[in-house]
N, CA, C and O atoms as a Maestro MAE file, in Angstrom:
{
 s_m_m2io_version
 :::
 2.0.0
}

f_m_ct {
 s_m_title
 :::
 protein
 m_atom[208] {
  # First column is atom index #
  i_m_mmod_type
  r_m_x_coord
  r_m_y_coord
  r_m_z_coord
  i_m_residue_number
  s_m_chain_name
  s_m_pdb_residue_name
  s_m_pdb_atom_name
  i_m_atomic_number
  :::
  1 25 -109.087 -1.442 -47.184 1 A "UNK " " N  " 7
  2 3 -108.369 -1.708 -45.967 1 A "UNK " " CA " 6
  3 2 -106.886 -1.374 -46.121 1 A "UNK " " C  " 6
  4 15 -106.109 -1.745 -45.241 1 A "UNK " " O  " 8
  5 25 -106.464 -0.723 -47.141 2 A "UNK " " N  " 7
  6 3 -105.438 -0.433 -47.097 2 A "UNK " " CA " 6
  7 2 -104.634 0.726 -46.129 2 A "UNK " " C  " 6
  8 15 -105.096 1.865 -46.187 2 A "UNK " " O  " 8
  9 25 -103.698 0.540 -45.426 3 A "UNK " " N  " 7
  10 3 -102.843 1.206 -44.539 3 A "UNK " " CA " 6
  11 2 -101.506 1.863 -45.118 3 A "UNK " " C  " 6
  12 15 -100.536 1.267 -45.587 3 A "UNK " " O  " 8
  13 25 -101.730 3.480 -44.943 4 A "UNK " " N  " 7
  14 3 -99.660 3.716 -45.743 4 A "UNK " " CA " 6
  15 2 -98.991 3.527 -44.066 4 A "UNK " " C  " 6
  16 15 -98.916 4.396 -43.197 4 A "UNK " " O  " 8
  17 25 -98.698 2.543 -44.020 5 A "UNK " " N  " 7
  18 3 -97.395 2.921 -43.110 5 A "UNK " " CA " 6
  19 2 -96.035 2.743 -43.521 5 A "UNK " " C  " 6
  20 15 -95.651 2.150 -44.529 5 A "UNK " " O  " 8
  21 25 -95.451 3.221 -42.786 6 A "UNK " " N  " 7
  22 3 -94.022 3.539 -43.149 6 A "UNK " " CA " 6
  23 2 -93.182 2.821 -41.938 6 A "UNK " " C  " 6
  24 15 -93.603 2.702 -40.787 6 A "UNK " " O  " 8
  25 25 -91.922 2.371 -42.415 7 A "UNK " " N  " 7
  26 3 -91.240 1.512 -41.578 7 A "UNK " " CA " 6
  27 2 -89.928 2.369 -41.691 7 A "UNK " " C  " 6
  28 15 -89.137 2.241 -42.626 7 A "UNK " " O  " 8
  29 25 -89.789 3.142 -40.783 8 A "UNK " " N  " 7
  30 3 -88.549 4.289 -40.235 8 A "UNK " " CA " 6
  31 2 -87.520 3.741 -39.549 8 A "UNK " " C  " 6
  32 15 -87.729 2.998 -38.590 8 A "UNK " " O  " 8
  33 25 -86.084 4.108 -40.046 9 A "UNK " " N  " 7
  34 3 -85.234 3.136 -39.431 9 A "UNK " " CA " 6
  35 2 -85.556 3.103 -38.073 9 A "UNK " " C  " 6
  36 15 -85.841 1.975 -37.669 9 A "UNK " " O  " 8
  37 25 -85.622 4.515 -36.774 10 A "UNK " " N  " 7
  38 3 -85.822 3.913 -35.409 10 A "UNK " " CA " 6
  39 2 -86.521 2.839 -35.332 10 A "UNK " " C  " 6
  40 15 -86.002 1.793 -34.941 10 A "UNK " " O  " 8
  41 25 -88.261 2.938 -35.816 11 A "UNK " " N  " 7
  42 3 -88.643 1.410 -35.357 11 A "UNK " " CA " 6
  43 2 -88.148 0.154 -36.229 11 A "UNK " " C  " 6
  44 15 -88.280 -1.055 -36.041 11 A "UNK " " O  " 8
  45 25 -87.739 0.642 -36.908 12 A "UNK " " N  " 7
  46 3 -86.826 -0.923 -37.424 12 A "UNK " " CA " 6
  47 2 -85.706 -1.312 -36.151 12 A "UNK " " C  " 6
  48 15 -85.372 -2.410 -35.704 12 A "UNK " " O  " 8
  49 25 -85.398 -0.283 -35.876 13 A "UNK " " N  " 7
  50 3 -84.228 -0.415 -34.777 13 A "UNK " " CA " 6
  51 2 -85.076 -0.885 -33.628 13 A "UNK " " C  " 6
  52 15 -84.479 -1.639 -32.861 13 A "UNK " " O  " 8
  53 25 -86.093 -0.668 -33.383 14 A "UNK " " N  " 7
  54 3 -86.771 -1.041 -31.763 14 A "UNK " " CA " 6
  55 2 -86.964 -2.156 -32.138 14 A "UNK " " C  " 6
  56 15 -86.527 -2.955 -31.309 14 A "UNK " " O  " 8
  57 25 -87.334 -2.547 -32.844 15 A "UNK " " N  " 7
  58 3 -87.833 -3.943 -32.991 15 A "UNK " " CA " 6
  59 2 -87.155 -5.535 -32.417 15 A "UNK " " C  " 6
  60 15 -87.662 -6.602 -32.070 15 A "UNK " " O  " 8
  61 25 -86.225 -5.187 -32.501 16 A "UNK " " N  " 7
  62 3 -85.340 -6.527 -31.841 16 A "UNK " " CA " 6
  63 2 -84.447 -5.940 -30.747 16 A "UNK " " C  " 6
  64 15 -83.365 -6.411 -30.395 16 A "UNK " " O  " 8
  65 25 -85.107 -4.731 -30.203 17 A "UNK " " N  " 7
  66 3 -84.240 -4.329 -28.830 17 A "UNK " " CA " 6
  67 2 -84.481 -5.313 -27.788 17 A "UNK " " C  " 6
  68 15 -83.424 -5.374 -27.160 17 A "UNK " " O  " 8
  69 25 -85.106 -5.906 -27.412 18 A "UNK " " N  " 7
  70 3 -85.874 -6.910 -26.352 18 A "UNK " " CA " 6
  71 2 -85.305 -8.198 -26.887 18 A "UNK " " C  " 6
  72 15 -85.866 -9.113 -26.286 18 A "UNK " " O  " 8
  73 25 -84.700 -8.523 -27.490 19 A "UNK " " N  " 7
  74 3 -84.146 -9.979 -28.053 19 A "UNK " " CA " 6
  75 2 -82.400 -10.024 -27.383 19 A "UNK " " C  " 6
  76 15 -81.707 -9.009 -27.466 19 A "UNK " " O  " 8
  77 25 -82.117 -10.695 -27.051 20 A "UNK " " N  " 7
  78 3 -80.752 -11.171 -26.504 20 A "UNK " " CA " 6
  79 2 -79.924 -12.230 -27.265 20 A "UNK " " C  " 6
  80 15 -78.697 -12.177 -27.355 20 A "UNK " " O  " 8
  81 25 -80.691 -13.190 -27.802 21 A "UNK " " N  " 7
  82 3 -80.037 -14.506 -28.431 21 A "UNK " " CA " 6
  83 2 -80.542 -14.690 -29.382 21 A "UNK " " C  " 6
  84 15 -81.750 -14.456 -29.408 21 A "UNK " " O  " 8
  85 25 -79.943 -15.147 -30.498 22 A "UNK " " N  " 7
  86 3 -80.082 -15.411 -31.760 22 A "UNK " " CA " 6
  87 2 -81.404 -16.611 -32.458 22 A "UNK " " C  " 6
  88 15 -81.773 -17.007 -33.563 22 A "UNK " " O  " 8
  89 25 -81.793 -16.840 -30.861 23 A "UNK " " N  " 7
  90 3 -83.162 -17.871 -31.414 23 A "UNK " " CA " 6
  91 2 -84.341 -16.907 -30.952 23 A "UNK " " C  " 6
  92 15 -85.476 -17.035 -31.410 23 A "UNK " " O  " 8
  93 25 -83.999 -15.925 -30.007 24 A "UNK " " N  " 7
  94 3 -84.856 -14.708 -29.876 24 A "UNK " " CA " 6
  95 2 -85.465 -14.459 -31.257 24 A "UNK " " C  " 6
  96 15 -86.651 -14.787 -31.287 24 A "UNK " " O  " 8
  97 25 -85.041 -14.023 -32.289 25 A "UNK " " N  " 7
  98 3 -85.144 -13.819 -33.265 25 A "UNK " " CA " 6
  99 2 -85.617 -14.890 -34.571 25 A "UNK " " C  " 6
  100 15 -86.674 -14.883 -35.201 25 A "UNK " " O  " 8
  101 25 -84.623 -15.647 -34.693 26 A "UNK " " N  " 7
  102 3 -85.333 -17.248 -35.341 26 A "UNK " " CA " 6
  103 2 -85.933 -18.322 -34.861 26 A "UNK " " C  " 6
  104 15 -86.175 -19.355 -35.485 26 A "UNK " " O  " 8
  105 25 -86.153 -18.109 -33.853 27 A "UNK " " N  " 7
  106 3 -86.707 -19.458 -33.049 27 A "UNK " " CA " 6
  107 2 -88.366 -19.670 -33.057 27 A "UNK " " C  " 6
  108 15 -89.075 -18.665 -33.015 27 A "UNK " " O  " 8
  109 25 -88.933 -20.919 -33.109 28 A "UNK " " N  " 7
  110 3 -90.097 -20.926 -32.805 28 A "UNK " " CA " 6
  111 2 -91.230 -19.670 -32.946 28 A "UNK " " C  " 6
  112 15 -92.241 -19.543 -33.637 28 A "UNK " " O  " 8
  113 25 -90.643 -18.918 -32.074 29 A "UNK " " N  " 7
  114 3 -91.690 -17.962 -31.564 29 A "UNK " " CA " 6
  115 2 -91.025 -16.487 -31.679 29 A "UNK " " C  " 6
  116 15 -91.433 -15.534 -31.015 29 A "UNK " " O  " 8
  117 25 -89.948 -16.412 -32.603 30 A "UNK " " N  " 7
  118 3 -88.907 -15.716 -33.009 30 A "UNK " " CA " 6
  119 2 -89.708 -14.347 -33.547 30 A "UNK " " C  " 6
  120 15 -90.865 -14.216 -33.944 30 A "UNK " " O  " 8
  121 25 -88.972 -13.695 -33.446 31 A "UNK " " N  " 7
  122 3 -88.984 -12.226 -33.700 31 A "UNK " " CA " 6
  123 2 -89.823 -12.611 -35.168 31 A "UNK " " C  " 6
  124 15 -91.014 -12.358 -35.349 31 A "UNK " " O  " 8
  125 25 -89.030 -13.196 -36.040 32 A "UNK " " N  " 7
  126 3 -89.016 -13.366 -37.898 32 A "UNK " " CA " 6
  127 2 -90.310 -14.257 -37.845 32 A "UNK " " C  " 6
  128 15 -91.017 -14.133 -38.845 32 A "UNK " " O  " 8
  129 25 -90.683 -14.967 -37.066 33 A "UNK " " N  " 7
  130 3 -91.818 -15.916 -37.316 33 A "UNK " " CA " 6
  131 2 -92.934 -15.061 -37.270 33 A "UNK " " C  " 6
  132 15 -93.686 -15.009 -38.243 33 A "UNK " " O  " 8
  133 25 -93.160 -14.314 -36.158 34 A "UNK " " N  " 7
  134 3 -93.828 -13.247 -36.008 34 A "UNK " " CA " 6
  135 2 -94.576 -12.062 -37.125 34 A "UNK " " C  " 6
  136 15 -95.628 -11.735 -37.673 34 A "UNK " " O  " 8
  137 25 -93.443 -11.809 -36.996 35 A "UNK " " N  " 7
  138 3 -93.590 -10.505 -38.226 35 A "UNK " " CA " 6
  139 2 -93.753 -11.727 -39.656 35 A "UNK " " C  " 6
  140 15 -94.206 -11.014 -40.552 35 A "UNK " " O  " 8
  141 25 -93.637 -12.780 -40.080 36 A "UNK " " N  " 7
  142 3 -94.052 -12.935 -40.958 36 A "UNK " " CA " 6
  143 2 -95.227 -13.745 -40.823 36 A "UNK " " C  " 6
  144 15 -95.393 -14.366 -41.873 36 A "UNK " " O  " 8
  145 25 -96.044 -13.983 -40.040 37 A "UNK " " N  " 7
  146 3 -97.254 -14.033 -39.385 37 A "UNK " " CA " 6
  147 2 -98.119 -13.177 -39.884 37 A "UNK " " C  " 6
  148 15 -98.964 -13.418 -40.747 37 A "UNK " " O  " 8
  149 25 -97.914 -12.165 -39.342 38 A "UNK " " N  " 7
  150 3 -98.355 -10.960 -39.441 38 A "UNK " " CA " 6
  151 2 -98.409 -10.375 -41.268 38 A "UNK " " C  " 6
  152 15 -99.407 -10.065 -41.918 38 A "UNK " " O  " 8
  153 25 -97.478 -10.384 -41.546 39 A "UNK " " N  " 7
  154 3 -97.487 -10.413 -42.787 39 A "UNK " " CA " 6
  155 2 -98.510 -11.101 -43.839 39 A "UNK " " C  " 6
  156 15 -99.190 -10.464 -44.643 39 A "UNK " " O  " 8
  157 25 -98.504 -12.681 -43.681 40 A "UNK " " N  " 7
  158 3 -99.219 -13.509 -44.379 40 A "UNK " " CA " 6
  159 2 -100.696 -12.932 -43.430 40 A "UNK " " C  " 6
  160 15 -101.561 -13.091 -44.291 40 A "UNK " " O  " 8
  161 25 -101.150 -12.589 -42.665 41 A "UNK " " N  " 7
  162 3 -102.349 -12.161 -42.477 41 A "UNK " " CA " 6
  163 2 -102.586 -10.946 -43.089 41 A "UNK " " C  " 6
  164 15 -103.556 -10.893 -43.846 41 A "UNK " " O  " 8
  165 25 -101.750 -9.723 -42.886 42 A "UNK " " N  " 7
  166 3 -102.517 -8.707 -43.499 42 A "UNK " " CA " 6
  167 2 -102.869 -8.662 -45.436 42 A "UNK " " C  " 6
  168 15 -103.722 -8.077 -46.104 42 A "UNK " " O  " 8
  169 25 -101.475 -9.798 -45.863 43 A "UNK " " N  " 7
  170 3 -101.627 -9.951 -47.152 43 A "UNK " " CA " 6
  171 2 -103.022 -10.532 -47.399 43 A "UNK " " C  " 6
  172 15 -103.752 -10.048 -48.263 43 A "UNK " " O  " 8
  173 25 -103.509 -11.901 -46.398 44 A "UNK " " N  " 7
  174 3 -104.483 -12.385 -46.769 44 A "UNK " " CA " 6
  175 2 -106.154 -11.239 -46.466 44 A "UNK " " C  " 6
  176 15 -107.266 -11.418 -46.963 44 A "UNK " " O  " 8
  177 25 -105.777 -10.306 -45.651 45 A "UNK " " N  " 7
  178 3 -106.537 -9.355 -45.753 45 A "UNK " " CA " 6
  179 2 -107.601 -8.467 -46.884 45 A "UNK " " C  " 6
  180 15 -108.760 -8.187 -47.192 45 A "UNK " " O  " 8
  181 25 -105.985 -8.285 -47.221 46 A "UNK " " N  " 7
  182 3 -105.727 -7.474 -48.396 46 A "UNK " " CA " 6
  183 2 -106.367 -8.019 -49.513 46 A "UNK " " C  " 6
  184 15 -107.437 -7.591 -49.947 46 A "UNK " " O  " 8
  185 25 -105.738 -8.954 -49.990 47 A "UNK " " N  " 7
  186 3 -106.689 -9.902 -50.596 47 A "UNK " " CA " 6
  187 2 -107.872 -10.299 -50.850 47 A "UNK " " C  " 6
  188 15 -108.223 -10.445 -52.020 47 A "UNK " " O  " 8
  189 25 -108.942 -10.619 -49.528 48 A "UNK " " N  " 7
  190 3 -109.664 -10.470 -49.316 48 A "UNK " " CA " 6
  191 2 -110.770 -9.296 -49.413 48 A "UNK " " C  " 6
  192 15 -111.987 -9.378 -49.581 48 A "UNK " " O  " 8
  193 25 -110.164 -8.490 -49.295 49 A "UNK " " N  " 7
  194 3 -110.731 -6.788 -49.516 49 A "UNK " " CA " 6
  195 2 -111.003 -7.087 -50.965 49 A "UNK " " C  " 6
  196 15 -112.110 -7.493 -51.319 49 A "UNK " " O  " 8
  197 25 -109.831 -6.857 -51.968 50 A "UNK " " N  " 7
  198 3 -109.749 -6.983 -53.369 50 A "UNK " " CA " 6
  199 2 -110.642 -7.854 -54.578 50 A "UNK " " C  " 6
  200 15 -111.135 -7.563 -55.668 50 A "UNK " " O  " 8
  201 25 -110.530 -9.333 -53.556 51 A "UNK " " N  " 7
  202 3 -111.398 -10.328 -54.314 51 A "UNK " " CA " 6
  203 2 -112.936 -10.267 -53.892 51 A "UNK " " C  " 6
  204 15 -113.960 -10.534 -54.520 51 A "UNK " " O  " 8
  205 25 -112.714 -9.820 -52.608 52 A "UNK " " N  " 7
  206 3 -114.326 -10.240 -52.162 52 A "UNK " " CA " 6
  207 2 -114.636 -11.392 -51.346 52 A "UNK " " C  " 6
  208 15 -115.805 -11.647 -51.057 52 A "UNK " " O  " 8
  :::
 }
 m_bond[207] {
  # First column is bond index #
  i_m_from
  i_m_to
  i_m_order
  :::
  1 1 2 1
  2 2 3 1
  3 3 4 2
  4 3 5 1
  5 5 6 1
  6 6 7 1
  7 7 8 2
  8 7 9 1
  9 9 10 1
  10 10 11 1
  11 11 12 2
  12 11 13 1
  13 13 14 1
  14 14 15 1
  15 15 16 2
  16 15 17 1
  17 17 18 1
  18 18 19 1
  19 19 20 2
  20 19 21 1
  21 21 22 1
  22 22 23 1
  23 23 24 2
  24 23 25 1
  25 25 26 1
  26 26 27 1
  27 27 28 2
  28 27 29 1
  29 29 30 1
  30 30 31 1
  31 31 32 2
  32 31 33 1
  33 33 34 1
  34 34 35 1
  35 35 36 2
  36 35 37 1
  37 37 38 1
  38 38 39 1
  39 39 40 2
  40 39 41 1
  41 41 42 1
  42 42 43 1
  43 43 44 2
  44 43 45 1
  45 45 46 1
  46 46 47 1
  47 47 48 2
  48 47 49 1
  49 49 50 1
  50 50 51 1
  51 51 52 2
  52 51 53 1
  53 53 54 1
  54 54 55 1
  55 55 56 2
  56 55 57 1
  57 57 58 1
  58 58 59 1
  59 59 60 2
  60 59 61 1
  61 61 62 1
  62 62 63 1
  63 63 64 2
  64 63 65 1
  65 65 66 1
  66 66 67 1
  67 67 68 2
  68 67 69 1
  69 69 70 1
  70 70 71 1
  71 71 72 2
  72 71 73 1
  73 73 74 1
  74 74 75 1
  75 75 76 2
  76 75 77 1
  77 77 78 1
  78 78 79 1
  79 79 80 2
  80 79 81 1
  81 81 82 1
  82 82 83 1
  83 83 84 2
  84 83 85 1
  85 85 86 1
  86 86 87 1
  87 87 88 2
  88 87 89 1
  89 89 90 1
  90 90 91 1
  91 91 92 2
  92 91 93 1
  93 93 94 1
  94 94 95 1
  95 95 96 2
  96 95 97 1
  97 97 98 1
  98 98 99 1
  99 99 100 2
  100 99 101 1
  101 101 102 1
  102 102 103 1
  103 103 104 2
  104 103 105 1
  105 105 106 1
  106 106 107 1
  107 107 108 2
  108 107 109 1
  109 109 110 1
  110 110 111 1
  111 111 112 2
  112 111 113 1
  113 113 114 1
  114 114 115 1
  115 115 116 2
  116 115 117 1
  117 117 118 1
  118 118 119 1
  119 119 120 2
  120 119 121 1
  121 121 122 1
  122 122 123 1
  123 123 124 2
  124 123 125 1
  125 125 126 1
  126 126 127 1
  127 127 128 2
  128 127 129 1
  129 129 130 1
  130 130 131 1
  131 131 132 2
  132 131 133 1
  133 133 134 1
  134 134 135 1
  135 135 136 2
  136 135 137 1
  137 137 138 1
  138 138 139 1
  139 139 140 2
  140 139 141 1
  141 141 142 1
  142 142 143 1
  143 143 144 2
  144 143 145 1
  145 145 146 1
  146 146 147 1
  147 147 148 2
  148 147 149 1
  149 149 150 1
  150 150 151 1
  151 151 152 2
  152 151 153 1
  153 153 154 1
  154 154 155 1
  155 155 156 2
  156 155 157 1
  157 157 158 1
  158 158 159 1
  159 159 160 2
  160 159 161 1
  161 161 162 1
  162 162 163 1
  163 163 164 2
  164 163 165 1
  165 165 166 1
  166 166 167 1
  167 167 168 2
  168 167 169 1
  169 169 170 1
  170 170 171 1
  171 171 172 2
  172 171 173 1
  173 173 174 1
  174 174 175 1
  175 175 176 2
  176 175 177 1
  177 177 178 1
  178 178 179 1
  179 179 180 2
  180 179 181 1
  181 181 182 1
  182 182 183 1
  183 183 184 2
  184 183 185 1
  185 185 186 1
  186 186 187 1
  187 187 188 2
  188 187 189 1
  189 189 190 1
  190 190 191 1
  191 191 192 2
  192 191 193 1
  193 193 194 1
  194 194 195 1
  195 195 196 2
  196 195 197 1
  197 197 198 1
  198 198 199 1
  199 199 200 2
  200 199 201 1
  201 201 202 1
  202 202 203 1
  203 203 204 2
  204 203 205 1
  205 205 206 1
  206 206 207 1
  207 207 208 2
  :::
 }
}
């Protein structure tokens, strides 16, 4: 299940175009909560693939 993607500055740059305020981003439901959401799932994926 492994994926090469690549994280290119534009979409690094799109990524918090839609955010206005600084809890946009850290808050609750924040940009960062998100993406590290996302993160701890595909790791646990990954993982999963590996161990079985």
């Amino acid at each position: 299940m492994t994926t090469d993607t690549t994280f290119t500055p534009k979409l690094l740059d799109q990524l918090p175009a839609n955010y206005e305020r600084p809890k946009d981003l850290t808050g609750a439901d924040g940009l960062f909560k998100q993406l590290k959401k996302a993160l701890i799932e595909a790791l646990g994926a990954e993982l999963s693939d590996h161990l079985g």
